[in-house]
The first five atom37 places (N, CA, C, CB, O) and aatype in JSON, in Angstrom:
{
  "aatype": [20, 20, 20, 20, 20, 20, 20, 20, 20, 20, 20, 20, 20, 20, 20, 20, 20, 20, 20, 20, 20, 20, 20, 20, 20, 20, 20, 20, 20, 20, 20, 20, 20, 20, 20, 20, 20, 20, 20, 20, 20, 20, 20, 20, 20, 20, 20, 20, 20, 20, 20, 20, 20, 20, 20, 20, 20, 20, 20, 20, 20, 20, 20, 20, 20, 20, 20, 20, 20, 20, 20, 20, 20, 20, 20, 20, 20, 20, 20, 20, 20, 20, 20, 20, 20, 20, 20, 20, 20],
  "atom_mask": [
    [1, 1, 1, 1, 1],
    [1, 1, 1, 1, 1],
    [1, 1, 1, 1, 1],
    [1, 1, 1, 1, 1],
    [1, 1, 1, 1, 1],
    [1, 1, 1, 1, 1],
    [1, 1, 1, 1, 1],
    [1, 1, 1, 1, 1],
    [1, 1, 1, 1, 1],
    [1, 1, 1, 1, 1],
    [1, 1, 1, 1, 1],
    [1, 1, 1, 1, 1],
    [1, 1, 1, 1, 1],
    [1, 1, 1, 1, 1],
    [1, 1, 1, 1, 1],
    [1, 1, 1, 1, 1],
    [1, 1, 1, 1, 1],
    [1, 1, 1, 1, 1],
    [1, 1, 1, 1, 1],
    [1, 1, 1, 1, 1],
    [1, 1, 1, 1, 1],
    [1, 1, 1, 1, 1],
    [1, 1, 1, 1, 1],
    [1, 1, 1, 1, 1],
    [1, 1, 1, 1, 1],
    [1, 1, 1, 1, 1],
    [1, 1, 1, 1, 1],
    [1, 1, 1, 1, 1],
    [1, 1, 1, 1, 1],
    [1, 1, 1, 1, 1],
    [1, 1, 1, 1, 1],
    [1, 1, 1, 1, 1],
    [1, 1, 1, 1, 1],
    [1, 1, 1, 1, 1],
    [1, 1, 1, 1, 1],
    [1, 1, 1, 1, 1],
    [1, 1, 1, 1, 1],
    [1, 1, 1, 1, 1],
    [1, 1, 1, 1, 1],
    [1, 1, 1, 1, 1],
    [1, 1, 1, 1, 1],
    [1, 1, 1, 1, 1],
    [1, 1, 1, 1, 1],
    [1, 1, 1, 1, 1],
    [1, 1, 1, 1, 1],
    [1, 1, 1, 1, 1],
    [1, 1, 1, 1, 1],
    [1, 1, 1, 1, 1],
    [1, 1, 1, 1, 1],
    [1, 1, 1, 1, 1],
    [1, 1, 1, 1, 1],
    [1, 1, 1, 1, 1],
    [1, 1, 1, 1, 1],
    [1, 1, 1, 1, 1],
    [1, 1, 1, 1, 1],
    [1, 1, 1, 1, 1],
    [1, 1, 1, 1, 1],
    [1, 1, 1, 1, 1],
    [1, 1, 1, 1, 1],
    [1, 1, 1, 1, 1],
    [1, 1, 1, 1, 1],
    [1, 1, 1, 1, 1],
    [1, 1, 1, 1, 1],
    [1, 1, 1, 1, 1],
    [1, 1, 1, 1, 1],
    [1, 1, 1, 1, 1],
    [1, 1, 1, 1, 1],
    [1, 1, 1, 1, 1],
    [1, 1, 1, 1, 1],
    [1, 1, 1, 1, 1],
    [1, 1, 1, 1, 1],
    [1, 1, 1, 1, 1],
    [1, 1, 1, 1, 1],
    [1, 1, 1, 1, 1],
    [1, 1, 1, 1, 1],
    [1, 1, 1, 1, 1],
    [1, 1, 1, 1, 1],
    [1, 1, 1, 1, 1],
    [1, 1, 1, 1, 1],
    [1, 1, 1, 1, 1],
    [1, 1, 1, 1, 1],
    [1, 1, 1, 1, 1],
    [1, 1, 1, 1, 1],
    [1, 1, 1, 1, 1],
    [1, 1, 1, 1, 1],
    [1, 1, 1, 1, 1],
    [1, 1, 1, 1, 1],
    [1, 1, 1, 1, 1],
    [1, 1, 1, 1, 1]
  ],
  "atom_positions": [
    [[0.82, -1.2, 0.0], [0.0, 0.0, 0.0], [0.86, 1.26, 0.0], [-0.93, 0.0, 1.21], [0.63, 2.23, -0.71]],
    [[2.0, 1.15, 0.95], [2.77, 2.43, 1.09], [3.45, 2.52, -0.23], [3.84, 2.46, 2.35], [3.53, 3.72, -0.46]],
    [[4.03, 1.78, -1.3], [4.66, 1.64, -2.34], [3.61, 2.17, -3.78], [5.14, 0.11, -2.26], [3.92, 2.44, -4.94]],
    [[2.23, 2.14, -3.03], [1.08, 2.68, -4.5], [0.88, 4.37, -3.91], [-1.09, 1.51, -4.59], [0.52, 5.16, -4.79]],
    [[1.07, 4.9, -2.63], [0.83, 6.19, -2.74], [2.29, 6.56, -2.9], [0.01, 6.84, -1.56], [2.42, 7.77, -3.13]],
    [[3.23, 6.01, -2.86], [4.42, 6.65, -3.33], [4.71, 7.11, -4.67], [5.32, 5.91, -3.08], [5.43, 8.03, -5.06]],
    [[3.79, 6.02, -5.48], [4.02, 6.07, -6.78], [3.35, 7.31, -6.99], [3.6, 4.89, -7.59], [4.04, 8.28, -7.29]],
    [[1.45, 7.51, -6.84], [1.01, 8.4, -6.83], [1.4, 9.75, -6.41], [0.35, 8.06, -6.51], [1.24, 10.63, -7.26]],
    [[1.75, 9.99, -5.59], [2.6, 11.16, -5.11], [3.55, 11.76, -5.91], [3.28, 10.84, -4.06], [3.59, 12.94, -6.24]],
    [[4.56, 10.57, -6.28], [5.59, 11.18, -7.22], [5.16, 11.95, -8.72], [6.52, 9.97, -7.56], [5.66, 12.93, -9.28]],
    [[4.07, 11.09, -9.1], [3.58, 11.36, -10.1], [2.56, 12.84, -10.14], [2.99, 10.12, -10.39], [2.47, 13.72, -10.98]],
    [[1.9, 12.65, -8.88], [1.25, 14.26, -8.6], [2.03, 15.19, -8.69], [0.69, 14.59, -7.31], [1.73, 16.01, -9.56]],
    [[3.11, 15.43, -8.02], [4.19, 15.94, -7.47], [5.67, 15.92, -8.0], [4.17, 15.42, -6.41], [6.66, 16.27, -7.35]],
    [[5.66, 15.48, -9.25], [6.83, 15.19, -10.02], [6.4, 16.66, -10.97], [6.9, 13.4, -10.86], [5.47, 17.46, -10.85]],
    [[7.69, 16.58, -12.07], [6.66, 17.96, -13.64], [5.79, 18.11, -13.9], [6.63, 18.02, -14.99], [5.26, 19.22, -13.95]],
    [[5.21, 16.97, -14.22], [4.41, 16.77, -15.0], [2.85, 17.52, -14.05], [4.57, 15.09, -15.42], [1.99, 18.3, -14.47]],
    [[2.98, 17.0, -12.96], [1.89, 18.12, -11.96], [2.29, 19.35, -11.0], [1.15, 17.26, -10.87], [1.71, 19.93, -10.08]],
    [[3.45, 19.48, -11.59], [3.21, 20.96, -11.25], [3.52, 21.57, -12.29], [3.93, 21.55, -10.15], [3.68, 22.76, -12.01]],
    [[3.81, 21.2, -14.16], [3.31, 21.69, -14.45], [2.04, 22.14, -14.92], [3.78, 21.65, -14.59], [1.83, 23.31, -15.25]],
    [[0.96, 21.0, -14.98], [-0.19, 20.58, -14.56], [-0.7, 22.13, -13.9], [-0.02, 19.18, -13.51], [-1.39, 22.95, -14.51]],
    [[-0.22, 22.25, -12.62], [-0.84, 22.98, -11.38], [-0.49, 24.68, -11.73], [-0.01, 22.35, -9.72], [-1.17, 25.65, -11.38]],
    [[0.67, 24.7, -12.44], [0.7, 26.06, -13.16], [0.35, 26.64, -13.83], [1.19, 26.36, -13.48], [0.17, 27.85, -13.83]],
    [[0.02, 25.24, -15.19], [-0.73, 26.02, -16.52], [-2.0, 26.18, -15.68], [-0.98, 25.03, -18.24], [-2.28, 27.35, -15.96]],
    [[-3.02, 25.74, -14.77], [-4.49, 25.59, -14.79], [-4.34, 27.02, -14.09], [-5.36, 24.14, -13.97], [-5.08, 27.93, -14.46]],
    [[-3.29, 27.26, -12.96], [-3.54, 28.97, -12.53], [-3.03, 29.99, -13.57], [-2.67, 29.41, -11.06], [-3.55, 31.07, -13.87]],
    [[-2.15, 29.55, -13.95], [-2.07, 31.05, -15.4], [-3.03, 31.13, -15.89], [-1.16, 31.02, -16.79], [-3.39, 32.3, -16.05]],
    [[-3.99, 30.01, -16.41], [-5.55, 29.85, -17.37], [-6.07, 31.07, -16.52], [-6.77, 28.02, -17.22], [-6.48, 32.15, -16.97]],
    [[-6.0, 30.75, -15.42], [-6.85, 31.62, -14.15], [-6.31, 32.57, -14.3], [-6.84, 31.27, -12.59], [-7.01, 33.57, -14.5]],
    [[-5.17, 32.69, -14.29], [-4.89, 34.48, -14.43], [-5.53, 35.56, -15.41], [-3.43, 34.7, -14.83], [-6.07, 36.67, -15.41]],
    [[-5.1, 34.42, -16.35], [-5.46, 34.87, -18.04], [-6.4, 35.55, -18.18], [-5.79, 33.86, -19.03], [-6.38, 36.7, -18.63]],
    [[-7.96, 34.58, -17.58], [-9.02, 34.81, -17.78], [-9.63, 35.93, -16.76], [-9.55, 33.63, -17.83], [-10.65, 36.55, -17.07]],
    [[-8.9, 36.15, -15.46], [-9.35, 36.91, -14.09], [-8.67, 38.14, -15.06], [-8.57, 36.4, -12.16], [-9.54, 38.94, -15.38]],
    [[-7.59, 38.41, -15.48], [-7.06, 39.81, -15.99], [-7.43, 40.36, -17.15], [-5.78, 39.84, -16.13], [-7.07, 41.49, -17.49]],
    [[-8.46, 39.32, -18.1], [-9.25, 39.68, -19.15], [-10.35, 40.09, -18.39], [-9.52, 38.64, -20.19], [-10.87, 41.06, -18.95]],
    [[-10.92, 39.79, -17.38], [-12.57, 40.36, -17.34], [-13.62, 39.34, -17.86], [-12.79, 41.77, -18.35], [-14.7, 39.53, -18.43]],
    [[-12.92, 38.08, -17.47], [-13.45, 36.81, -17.9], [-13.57, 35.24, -16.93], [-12.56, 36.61, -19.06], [-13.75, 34.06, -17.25]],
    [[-13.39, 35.95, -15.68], [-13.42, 35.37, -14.98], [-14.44, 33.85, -15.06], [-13.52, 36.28, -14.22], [-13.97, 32.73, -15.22]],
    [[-15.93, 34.16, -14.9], [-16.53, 33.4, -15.43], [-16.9, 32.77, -16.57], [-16.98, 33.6, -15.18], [-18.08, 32.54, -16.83]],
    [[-15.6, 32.34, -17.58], [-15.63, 31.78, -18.05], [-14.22, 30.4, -17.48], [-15.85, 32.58, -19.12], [-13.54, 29.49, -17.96]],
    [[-14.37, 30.85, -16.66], [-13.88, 29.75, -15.72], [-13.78, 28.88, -15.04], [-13.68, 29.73, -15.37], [-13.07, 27.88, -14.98]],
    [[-14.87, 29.49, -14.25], [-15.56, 28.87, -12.94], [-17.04, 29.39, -12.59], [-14.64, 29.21, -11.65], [-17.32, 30.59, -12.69]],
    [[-17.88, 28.5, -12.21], [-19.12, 29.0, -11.8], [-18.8, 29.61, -10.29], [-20.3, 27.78, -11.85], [-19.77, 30.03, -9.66]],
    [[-17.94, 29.65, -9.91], [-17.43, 30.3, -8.35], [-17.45, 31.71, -8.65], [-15.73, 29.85, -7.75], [-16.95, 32.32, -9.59]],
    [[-18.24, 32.19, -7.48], [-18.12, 34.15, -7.31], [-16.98, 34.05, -7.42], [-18.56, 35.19, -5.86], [-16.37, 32.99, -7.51]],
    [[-16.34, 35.59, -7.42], [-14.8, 36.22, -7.28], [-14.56, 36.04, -5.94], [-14.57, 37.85, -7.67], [-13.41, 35.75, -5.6]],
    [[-15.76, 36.22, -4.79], [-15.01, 35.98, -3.46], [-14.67, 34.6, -3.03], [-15.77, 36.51, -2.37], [-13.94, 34.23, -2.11]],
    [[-15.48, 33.78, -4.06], [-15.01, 32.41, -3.76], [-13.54, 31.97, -4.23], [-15.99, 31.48, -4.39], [-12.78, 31.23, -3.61]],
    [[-13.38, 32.44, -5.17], [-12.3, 32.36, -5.97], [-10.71, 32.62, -5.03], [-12.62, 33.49, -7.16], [-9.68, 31.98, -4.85]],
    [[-11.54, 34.57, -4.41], [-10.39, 34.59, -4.04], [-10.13, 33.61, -2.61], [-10.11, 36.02, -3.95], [-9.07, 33.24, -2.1]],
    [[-10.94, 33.47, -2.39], [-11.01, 32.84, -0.95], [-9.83, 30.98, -0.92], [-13.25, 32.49, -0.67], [-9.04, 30.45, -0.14]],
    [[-10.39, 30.71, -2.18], [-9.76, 29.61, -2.59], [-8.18, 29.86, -3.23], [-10.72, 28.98, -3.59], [-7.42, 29.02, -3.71]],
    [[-8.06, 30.77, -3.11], [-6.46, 31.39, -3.63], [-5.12, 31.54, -2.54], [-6.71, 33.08, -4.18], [-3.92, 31.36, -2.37]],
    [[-6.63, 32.09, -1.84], [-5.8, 32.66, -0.82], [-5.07, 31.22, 0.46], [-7.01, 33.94, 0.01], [-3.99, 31.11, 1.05]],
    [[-6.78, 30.05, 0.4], [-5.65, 28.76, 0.94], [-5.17, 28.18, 0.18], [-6.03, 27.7, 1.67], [-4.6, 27.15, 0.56]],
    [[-5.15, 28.5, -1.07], [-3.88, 27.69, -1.97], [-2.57, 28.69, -0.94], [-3.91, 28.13, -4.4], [-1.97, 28.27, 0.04]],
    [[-2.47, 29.81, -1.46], [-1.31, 30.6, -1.36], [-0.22, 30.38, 0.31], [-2.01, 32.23, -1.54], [1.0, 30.31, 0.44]],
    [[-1.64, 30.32, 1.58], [-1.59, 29.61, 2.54], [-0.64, 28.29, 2.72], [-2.75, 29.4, 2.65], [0.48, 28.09, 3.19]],
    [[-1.45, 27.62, 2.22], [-1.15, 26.24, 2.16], [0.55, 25.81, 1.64], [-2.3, 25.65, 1.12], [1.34, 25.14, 2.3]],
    [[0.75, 26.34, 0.43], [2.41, 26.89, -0.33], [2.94, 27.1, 0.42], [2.73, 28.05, -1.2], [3.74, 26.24, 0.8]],
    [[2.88, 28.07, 0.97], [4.06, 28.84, 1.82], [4.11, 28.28, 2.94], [3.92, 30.32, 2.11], [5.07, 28.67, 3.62]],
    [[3.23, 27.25, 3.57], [3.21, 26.38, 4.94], [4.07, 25.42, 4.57], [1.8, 25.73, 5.46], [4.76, 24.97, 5.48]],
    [[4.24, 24.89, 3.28], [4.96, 23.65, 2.3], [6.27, 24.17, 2.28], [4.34, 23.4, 0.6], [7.27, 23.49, 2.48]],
    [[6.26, 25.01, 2.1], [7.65, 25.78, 2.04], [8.64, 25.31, 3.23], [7.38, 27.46, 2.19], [9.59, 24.54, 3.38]],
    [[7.74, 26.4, 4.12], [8.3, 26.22, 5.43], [8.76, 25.33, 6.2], [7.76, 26.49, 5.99], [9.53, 25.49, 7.15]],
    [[8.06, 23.91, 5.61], [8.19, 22.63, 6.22], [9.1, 22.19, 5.66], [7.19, 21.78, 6.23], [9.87, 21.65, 6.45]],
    [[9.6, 22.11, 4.04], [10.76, 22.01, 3.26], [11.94, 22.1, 3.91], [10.77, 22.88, 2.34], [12.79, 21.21, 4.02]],
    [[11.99, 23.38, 4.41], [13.21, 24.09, 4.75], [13.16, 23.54, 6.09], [13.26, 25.75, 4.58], [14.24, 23.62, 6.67]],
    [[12.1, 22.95, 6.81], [12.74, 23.0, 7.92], [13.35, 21.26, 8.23], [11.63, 23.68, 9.04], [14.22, 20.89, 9.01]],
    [[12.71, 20.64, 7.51], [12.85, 19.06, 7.15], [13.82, 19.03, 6.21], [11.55, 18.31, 6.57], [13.97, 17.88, 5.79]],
    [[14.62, 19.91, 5.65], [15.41, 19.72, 4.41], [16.49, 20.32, 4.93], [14.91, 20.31, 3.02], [16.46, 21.55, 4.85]],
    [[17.98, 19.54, 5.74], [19.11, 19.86, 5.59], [19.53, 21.06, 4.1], [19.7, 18.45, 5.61], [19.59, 22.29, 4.06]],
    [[19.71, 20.25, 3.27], [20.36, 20.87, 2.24], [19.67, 22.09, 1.29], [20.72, 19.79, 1.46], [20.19, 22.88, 0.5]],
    [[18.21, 21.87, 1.72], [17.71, 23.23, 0.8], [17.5, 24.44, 2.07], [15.88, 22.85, -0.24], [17.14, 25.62, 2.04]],
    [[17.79, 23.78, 2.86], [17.75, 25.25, 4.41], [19.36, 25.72, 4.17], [17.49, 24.39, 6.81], [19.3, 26.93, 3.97]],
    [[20.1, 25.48, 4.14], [21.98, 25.69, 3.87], [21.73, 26.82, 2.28], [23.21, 23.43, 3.31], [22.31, 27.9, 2.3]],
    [[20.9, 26.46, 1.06], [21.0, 26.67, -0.5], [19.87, 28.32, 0.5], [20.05, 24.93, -2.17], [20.19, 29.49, 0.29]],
    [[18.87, 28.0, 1.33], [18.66, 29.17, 1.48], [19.11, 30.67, 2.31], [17.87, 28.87, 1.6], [18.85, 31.87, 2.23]],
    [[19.98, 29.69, 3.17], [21.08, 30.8, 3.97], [22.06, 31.53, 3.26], [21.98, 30.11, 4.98], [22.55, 32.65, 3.39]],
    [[22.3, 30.1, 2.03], [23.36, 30.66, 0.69], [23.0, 31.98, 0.31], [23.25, 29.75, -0.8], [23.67, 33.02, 0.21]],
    [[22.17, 31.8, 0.18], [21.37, 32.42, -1.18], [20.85, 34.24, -0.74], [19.6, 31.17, -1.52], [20.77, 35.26, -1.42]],
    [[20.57, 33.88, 0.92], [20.72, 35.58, 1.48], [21.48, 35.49, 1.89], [19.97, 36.38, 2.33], [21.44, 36.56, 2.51]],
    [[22.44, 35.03, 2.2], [23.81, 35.71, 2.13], [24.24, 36.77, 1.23], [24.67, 34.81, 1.88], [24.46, 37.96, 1.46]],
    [[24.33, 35.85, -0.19], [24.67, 36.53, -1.17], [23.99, 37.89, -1.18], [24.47, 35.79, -2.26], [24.59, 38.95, -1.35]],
    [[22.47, 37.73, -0.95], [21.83, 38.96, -1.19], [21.96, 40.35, -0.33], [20.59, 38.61, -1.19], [21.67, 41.49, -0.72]],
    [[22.43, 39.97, 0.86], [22.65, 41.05, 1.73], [23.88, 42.37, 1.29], [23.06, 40.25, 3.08], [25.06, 42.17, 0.99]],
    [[23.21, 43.65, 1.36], [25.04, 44.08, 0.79], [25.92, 44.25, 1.98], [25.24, 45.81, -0.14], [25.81, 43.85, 3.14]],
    [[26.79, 44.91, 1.38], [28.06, 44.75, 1.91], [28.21, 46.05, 2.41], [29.16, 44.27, 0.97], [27.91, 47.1, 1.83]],
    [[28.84, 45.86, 3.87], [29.06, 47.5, 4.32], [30.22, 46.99, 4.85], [27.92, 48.47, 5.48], [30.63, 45.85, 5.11]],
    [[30.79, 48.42, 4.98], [32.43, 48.36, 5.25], [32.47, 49.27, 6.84], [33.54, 49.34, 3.66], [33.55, 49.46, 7.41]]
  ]
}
């Protein structure tokens, strides 16, 4: 059983679904920045945004857990402001 949601997972969660998960919100962009929203979704705009907003939630909680469960991408992000900080003398 643990070996069939692994598979699944990878496969959600591999390119292929996130790029999956990107094209369907650009569609969304596309259509929210045309003035076309509803041709999208039968969802109001407050539903919409409401549902954005725990996507956006939800991400950045994923994130967080990444970095904090992830030796090597917590180090690539200390790297990384490092670099960004300037330099005073």
């Amino acid at each position: 059983m643990d070996r069939i949601r692994t598979i699944i997972c990878t496969y959600d969660y591999g390119v292929e679904g996130f790029e999956h998960l990107f094209n369907r919100l650009d569609l969304l962009h596309d259509l929210a920045s045309e003035g076309r929203l509803v041709e999208a979704t039968p969802l109001s705009a407050s539903e919409v945004v409401g549902w954005l907003e725990d996507i956006i939630f939800t991400a950045e909680e994923t994130i967080r857990e990444i970095d904090a469960r992830t030796p090597a991408f917590h180090a690539f992000v200390e790297e990384t402001e490092a670099i960004r900080q300037p330099v005073t003398d």
